[in-house]
DSSP file (Angstrom, degrees, kcal/mol; ACC not computed):
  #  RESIDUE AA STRUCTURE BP1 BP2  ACC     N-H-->O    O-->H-N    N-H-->O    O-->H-N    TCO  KAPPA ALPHA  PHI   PSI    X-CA   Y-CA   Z-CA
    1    1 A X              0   0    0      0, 0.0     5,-0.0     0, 0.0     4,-0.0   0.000 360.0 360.0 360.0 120.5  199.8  -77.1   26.5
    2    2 A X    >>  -     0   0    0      2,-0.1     3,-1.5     1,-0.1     4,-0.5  -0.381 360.0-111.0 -60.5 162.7  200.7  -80.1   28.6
    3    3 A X  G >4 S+     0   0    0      1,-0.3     3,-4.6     2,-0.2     2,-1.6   0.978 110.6  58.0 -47.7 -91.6  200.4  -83.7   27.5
    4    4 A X  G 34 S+     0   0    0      1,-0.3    -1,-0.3     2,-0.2    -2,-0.1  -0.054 105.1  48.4 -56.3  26.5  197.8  -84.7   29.6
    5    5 A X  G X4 S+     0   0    0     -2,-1.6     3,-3.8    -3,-1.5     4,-0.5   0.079  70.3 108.8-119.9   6.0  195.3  -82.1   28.4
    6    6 A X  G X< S+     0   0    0     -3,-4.6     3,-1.3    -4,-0.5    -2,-0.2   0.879  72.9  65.9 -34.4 -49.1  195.9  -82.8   25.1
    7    7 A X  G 3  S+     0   0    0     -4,-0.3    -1,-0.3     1,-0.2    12,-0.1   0.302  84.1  66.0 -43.7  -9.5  192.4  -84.3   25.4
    8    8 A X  G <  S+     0   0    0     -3,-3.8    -1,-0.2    10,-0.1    -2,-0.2   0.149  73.5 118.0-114.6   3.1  190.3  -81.4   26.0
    9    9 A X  S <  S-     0   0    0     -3,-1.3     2,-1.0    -4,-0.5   144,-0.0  -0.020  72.7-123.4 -20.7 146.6  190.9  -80.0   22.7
   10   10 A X  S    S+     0   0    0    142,-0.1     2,-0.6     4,-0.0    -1,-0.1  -0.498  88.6  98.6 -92.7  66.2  187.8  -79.4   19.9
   11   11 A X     >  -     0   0    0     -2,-1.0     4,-2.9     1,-0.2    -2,-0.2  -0.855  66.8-156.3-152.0 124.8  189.8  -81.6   17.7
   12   12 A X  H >> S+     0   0    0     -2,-0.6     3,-1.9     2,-0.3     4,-1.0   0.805 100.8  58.1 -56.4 -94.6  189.0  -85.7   17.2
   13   13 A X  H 3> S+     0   0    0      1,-0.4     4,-1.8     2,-0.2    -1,-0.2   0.415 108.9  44.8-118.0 -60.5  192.4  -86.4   16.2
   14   14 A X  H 3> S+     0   0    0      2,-0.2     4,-1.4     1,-0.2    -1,-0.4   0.927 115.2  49.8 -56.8 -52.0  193.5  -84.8   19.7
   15   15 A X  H <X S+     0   0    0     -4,-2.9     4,-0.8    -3,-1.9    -2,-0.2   0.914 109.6  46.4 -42.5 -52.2  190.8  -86.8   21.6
   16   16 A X  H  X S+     0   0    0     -4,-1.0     4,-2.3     1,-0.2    -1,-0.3   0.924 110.2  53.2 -84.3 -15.0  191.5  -90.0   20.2
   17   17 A X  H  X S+     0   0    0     -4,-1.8     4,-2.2     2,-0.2    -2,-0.2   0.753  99.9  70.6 -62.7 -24.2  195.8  -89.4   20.9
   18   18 A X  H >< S+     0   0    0     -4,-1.4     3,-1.1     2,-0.2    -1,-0.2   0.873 119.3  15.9 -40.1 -90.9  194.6  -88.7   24.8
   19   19 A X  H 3< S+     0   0    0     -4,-0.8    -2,-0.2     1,-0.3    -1,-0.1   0.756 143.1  26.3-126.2 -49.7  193.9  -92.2   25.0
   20   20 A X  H 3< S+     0   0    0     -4,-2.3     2,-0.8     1,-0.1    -1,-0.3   0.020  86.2 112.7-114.7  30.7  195.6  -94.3   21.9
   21   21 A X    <<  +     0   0    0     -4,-2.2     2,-0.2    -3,-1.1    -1,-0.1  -0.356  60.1  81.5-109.1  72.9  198.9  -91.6   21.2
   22   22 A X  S  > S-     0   0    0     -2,-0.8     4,-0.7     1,-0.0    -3,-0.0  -0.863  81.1-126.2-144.4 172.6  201.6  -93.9   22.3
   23   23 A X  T  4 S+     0   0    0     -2,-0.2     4,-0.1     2,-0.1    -1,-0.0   0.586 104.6  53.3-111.0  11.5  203.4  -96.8   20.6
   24   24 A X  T >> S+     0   0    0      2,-0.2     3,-2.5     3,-0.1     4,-1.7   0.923 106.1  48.8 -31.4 -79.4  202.8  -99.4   23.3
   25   25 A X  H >> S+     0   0    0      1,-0.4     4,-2.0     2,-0.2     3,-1.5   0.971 112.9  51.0 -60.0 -62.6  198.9  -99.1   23.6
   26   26 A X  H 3X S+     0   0    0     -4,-0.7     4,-0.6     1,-0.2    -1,-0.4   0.643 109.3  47.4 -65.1   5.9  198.7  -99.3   19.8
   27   27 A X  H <> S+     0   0    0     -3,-2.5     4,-1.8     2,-0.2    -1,-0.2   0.429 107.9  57.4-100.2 -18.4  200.8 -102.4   19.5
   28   28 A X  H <X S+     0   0    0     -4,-1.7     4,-1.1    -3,-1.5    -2,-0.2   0.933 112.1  39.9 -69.0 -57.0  198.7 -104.0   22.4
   29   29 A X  H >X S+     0   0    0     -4,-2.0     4,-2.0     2,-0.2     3,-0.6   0.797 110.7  63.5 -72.3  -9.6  195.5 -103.5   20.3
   30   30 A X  H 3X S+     0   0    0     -4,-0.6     4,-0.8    -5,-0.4    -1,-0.2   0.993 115.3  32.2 -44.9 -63.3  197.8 -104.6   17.0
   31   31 A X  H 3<>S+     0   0    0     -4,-1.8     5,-0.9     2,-0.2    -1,-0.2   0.316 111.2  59.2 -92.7  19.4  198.1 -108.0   18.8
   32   32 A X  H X<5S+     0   0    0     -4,-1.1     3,-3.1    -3,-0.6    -1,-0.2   0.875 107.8  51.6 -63.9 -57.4  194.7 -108.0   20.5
   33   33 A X  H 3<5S+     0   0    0     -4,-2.0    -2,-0.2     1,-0.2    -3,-0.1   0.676 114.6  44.2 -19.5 -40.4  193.5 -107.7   16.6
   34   34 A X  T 3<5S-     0   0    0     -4,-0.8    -1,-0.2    -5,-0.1    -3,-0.1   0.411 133.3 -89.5-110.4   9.4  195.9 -110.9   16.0
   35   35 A X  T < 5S+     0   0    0     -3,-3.1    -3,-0.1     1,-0.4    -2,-0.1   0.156  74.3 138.1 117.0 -33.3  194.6 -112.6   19.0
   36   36 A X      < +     0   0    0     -5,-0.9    -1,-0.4     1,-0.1    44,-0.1  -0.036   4.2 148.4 -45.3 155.1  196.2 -112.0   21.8
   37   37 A X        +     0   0    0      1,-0.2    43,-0.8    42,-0.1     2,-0.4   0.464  43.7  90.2-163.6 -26.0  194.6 -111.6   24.9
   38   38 A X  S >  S-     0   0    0     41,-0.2     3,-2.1     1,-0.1     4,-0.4  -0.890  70.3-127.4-104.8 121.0  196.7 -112.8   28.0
   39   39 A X  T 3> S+     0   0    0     39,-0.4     4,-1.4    -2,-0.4    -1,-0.1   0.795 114.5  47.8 -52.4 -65.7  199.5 -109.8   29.9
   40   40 A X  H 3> S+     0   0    0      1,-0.2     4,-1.1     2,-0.2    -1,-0.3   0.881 103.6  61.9 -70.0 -20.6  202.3 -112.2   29.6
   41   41 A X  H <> S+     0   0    0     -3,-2.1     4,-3.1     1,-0.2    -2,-0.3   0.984 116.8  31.3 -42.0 -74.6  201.4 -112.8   26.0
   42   42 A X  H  > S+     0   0    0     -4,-0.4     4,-1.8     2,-0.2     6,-0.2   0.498 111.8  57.6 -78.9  13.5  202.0 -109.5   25.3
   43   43 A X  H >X S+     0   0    0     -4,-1.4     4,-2.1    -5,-0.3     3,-1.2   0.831 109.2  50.6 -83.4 -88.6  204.6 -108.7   27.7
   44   44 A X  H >< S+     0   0    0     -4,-1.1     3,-1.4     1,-0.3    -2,-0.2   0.649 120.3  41.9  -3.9 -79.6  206.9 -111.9   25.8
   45   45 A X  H 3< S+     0   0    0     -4,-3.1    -1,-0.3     1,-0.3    -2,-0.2   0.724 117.6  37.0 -66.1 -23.9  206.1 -110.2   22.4
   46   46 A X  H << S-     0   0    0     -4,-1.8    -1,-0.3    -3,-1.2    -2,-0.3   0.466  89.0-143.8 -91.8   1.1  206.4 -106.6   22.9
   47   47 A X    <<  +     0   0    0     -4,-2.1    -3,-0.1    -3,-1.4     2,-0.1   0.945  52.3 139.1  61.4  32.2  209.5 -107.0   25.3
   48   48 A X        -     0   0    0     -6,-0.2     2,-0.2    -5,-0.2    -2,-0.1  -0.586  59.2 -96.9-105.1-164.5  208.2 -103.8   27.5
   49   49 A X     >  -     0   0    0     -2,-0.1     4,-1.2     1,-0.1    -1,-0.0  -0.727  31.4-108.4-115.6 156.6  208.4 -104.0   31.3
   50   50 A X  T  4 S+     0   0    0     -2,-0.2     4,-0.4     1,-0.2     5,-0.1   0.736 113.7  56.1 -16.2 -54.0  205.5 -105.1   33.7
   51   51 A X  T  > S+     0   0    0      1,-0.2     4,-2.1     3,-0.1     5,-0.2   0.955 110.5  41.8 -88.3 -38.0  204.7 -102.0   35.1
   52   52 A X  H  > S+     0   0    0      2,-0.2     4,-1.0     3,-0.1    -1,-0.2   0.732 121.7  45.1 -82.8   0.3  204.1 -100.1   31.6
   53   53 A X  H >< S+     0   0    0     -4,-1.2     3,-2.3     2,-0.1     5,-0.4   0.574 112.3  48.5 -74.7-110.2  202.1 -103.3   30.3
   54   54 A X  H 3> S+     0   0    0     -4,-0.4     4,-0.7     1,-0.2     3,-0.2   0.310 112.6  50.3  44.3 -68.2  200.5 -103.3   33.5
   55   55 A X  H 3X S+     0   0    0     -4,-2.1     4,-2.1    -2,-0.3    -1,-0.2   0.826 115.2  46.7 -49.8 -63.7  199.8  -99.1   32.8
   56   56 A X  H <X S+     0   0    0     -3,-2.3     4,-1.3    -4,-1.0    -1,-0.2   0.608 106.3  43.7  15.6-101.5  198.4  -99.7   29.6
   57   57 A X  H  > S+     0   0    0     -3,-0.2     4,-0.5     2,-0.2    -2,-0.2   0.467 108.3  66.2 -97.1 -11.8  196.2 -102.2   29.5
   58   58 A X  H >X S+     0   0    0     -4,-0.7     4,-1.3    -5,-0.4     3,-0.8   0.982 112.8  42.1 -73.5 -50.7  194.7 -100.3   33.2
   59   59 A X  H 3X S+     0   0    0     -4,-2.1     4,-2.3     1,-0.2     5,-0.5   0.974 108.3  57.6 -78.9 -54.0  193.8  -97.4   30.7
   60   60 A X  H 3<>S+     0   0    0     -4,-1.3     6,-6.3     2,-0.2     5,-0.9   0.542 108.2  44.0   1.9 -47.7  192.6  -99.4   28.1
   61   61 A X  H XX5S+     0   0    0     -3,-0.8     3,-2.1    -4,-0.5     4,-0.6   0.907 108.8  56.5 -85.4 -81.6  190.2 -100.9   30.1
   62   62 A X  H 3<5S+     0   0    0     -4,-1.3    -2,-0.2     1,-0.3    -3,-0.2   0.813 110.0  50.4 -17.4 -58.1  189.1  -97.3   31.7
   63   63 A X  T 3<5S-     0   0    0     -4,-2.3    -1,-0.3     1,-0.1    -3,-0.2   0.881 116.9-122.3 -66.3 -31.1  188.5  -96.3   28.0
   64   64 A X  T <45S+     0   0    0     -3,-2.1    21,-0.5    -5,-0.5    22,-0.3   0.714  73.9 128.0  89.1  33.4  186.4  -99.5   27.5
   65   65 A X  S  <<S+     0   0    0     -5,-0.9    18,-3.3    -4,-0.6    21,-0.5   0.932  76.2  15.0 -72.5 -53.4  188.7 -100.5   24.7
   66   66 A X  B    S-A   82   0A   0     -6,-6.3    -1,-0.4    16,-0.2    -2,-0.3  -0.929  80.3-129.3-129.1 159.9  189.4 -103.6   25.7
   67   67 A X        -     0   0    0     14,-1.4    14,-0.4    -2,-0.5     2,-0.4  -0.541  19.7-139.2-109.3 145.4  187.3 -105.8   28.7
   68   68 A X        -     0   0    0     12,-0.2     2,-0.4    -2,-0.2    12,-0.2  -0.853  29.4-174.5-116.1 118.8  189.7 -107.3   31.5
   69   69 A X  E     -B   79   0B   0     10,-4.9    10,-2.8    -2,-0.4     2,-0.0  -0.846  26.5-127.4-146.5 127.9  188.0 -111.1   32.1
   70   70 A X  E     +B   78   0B   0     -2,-0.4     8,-0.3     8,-0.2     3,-0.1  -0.392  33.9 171.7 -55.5 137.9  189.4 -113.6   34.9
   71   71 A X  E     +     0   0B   0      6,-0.7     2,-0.7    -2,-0.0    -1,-0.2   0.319  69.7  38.4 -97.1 -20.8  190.2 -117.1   32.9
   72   72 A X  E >>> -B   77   0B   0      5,-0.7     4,-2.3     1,-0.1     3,-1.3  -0.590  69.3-174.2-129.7 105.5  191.9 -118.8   35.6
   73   73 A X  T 345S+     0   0    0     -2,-0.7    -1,-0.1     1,-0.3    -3,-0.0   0.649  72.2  67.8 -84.4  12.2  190.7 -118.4   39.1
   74   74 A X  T 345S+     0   0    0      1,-0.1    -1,-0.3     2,-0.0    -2,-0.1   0.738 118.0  31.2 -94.4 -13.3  192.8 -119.9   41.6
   75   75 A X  T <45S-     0   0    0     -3,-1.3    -2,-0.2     2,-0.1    -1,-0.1   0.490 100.9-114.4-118.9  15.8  195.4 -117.2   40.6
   76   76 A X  T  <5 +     0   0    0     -4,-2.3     2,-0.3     1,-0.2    -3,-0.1   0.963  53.0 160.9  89.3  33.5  193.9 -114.0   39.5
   77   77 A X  E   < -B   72   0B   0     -5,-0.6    -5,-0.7     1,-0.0    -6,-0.7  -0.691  23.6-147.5-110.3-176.3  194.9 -114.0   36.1
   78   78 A X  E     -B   70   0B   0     -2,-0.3   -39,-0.4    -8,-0.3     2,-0.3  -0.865  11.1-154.2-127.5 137.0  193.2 -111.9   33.6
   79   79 A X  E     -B   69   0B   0    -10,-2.8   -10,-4.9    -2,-0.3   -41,-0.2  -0.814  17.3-155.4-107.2 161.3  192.3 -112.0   29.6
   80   80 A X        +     0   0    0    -43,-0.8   -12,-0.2    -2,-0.3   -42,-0.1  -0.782  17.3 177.5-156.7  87.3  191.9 -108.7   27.9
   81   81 A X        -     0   0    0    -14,-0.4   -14,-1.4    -2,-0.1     2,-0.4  -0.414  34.3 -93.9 -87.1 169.0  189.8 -108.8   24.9
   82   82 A X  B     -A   66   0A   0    -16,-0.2   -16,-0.2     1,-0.1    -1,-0.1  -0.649  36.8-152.5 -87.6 130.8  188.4 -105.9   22.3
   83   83 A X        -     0   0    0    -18,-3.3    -1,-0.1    -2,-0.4   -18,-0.1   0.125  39.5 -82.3 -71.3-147.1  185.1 -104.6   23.2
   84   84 A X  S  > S+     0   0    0      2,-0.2     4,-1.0   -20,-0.1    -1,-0.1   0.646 134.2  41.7-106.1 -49.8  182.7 -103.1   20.5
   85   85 A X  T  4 S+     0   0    0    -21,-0.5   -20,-0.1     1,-0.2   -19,-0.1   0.802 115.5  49.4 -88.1   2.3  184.4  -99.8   20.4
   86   86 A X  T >4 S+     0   0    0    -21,-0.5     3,-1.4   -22,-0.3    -1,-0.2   0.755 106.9  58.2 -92.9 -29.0  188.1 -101.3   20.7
   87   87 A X  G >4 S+     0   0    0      1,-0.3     3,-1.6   -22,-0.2    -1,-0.3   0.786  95.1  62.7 -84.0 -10.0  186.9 -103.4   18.0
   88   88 A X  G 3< S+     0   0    0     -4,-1.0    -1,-0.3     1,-0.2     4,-0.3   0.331  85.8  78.9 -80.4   2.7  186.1  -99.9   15.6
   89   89 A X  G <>  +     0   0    0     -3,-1.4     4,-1.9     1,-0.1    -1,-0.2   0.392  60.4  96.3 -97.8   6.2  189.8  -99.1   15.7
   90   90 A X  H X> S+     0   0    0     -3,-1.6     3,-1.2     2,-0.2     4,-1.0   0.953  82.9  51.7 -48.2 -47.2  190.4 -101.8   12.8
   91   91 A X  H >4 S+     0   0    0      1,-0.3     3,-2.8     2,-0.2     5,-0.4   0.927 111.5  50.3 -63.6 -86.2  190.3  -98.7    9.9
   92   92 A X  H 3> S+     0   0    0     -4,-0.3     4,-1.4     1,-0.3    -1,-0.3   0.644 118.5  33.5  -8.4 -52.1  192.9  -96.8   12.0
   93   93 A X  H <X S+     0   0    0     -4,-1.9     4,-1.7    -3,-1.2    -1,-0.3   0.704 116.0  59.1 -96.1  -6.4  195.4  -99.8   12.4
   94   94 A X  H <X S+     0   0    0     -3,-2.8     4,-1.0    -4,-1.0    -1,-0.2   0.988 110.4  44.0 -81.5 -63.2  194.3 -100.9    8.8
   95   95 A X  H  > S+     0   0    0     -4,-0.3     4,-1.9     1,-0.2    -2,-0.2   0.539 109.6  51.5 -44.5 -30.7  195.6  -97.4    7.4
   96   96 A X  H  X S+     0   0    0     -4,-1.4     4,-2.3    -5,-0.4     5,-0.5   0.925 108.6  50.6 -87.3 -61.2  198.5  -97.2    9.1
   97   97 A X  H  X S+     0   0    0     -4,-1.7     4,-2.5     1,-0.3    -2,-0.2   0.755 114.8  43.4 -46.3 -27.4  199.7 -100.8    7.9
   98   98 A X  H  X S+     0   0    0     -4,-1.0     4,-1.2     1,-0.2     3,-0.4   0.991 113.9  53.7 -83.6 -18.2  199.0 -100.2    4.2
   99   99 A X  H  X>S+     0   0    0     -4,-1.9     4,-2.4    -3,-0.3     5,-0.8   0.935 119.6  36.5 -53.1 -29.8  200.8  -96.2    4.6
  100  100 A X  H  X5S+     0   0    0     -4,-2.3     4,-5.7     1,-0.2     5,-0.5   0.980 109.3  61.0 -79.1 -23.1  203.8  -98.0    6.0
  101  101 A X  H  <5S+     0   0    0     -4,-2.5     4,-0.2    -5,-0.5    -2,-0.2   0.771 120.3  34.3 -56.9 -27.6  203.3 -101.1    3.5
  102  102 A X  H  <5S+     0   0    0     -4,-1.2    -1,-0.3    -3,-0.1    -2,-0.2   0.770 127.4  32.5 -54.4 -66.7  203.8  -98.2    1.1
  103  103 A X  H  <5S+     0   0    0     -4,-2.4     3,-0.4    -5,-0.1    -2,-0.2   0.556 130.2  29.3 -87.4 -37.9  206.4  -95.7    2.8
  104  104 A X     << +     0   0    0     -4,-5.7    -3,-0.2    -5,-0.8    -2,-0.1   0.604  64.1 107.9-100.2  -2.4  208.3  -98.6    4.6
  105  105 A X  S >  S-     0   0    0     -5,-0.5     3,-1.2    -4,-0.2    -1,-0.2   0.573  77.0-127.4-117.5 -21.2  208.6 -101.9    3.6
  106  106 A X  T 3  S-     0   0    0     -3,-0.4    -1,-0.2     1,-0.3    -2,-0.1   0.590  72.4 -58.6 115.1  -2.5  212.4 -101.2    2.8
  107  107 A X  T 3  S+     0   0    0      0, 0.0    -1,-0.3     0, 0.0    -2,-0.1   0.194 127.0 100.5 110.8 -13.5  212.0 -102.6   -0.6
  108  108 A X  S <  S-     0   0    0     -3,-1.2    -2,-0.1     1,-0.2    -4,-0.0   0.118  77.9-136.1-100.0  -2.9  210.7 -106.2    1.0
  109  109 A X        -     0   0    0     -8,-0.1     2,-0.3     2,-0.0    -1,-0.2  -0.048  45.9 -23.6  58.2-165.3  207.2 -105.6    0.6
  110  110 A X        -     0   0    0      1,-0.1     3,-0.1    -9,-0.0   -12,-0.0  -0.759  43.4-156.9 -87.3 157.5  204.0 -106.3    3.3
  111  111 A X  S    S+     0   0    0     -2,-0.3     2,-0.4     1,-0.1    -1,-0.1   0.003  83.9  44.9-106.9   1.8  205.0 -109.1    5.9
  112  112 A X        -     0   0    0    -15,-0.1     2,-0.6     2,-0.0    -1,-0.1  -0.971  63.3-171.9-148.1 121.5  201.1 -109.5    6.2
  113  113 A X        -     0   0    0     -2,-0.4     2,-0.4    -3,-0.1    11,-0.1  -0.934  20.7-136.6-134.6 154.3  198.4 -109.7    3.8
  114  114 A X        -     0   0    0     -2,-0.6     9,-2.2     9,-0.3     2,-0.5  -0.629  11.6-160.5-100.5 130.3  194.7 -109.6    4.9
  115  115 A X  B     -C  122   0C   0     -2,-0.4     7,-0.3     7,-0.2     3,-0.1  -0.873  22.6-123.6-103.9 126.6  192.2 -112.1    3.3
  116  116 A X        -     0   0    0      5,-4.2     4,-0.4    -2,-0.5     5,-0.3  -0.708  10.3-141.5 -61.6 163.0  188.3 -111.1    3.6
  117  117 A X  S    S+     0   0    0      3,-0.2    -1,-0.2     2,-0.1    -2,-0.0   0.150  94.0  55.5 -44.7 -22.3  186.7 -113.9    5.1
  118  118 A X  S    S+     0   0    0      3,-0.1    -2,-0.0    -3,-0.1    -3,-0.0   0.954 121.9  20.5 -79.5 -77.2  183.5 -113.2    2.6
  119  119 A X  S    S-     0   0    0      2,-0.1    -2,-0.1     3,-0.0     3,-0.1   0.541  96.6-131.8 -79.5 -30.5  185.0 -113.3   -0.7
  120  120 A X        +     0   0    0     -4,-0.4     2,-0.4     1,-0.3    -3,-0.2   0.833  65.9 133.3  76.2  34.3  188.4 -115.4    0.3
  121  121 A X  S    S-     0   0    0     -5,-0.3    -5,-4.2    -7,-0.0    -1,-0.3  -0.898  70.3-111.8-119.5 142.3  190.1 -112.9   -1.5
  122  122 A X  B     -C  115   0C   0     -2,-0.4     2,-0.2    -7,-0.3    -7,-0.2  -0.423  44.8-166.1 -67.2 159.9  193.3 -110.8   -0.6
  123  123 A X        -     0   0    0     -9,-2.2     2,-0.4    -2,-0.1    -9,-0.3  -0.995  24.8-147.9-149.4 121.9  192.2 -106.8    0.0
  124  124 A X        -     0   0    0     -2,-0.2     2,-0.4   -11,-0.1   -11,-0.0  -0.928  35.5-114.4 -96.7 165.0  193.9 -103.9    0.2
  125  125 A X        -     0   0    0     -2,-0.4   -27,-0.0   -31,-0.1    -2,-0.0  -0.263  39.6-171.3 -87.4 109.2  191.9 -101.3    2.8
  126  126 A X        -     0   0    0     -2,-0.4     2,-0.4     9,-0.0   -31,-0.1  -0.314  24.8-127.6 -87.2-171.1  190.5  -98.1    0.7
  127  127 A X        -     0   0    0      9,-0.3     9,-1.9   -36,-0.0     2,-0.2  -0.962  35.9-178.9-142.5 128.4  188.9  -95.0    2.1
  128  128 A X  B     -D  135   0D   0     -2,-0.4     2,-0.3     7,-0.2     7,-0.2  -0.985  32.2-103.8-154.1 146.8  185.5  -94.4    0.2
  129  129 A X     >  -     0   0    0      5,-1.8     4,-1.7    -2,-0.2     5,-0.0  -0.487  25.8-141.7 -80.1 136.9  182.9  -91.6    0.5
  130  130 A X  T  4 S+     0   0    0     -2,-0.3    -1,-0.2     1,-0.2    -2,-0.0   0.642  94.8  44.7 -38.8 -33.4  180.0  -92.7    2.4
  131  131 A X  T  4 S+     0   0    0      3,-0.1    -1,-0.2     1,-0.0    -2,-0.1   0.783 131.4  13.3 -95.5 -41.8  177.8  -91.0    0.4
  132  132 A X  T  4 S-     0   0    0      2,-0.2    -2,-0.2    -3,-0.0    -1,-0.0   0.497  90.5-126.0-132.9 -12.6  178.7  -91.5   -3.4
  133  133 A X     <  +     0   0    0     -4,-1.7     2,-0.4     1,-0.3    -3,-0.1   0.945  58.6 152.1  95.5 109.4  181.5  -94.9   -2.7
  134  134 A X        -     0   0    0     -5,-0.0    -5,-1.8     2,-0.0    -1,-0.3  -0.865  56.4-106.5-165.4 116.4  184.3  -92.5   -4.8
  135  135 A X  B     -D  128   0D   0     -2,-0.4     2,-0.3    -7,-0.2    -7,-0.2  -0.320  39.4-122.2 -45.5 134.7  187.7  -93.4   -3.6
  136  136 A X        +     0   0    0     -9,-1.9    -9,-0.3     2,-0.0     2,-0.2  -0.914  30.0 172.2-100.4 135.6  189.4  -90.5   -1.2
  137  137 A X        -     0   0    0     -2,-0.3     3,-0.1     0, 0.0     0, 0.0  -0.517  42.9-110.4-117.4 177.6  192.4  -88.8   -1.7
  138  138 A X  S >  S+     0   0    0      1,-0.3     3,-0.8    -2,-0.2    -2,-0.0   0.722 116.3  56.9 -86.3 -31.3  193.4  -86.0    0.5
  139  139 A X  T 3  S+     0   0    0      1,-0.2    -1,-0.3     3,-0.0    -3,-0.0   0.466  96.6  67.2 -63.7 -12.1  193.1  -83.5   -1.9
  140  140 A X  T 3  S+     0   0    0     -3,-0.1     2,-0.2     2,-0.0    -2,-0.2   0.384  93.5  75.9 -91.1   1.5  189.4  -84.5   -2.5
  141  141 A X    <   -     0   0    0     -3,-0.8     2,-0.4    -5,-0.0    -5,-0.0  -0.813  59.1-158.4-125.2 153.7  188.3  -83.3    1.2
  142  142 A X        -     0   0    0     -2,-0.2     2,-0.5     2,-0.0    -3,-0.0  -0.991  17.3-135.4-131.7 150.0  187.8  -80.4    2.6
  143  143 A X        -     0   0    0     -2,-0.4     2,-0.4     2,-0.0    -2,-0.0  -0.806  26.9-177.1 -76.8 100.1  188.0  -79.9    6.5
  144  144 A X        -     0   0    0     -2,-0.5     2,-0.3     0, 0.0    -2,-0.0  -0.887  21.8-135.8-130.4 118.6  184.8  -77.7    7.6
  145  145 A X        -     0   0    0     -2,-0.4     5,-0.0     1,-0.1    -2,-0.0  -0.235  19.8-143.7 -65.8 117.1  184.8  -76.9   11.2
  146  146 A X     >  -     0   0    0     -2,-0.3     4,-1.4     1,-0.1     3,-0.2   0.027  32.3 -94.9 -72.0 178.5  181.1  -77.3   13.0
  147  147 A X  T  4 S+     0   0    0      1,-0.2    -1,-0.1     2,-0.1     5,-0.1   0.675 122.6  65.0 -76.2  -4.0  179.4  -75.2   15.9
  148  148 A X  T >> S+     0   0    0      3,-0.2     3,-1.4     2,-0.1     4,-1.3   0.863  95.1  54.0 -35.5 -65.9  180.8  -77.7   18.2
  149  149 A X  H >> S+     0   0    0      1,-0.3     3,-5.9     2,-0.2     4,-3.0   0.986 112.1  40.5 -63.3 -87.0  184.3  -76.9   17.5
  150  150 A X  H 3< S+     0   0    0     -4,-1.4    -1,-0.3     1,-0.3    -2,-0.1   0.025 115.3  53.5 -76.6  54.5  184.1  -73.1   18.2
  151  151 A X  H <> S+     0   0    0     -2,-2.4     4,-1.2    -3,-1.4    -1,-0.3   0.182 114.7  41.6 -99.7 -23.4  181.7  -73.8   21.4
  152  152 A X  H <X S+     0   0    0     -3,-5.9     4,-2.0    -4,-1.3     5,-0.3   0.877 116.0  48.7 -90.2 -39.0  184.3  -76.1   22.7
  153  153 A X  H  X S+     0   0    0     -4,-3.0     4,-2.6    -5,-0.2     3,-0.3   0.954 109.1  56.4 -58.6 -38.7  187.2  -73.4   21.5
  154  154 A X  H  4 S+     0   0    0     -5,-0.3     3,-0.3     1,-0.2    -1,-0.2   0.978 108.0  55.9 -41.7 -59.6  185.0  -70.3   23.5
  155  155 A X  H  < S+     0   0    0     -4,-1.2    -1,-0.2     1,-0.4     4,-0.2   0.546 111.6  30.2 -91.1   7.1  185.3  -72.4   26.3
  156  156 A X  H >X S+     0   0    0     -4,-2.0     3,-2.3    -3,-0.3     4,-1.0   0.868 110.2  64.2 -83.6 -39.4  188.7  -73.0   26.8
  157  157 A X  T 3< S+     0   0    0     -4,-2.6    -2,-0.3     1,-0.4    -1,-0.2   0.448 107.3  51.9-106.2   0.8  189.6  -69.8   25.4
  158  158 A X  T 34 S+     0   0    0     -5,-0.1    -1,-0.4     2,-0.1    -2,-0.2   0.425  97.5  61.2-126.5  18.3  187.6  -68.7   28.6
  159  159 A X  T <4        0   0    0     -3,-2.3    -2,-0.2    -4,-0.2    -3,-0.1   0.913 360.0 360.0 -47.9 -60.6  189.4  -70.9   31.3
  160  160 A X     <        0   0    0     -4,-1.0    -2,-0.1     0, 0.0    -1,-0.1  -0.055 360.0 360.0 -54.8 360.0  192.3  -69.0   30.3
């Protein structure tokens, strides 16, 4: 399977890497999350070149992660904010920081800690069953595949 159908998969995991499985694009929406918003902003901090910023933040937009909005108009430039669904990839970027905070931190600990805004208290981000609020571990789930899945699998499996 090539790259670029990696997306036509029956599998979420594959769906959402189509659009966010690079380490560019998530480190743009890291530092949308931290405020950023302006192309040279994040060109200066991630150090990548123009044309793959550029590349990017044009899919980004096409996905409706993040909204492209003029701020200065006698030269065209552009701000590039989280929409509503760009803004539903906090859990994602929240999971990976505490697994690396975990796996990585090199002995140094986290270089960030996150305060709610409600409570004014520091938080780390849990994964809790919707239904009964009972912390999840990985061993506590089971994976069961809908009719979705094998309608979407028939029909590929009848491209082929």
């Amino acid at each position: 399977m090539k790259w670029e159908e990696i997306g036509n998969q029956p599998c979420s995991i594959a769906r959402a890497l189509s659009v966010l499985g690079d380490r560019w694009t998530l480190l743009i929406i890291r530092n949308s999350f931290l405020g950023m918003h302006r192309f040279d902003d994040f060109q200066e901090n991630l150090g990548l070149t123009r044309h793959v910023l550029s590349d990017r933040l044009k899919r980004l937009v096409e996905h409706q992660i993040l909204v492209k909005t003029p701020y200065m108009d006698r030269q065209e430039r552009f701000e590039y904010r989280l929409t509503e669904k760009g803004l539903e990839l906090y859990p994602l970027l929240m999971a990976m920081n505490t697994w690396a905070d975990k796996w990585m931190d090199e002995g140094l600990g986290s270089p960030v800690q996150y305060v709610h805004k409600r409570c004014g208290q520091v938080f780390k981000p849990m994964m809790v069953c919707s239904e009964c609020g009972e912390l999840l571990h990985a061993k506590q789930v089971k994976a069961v595949f809908t009719e979705a899945y094998y309608t979407k699998l028939n029909q590929l499996n009848q491209v082929v």
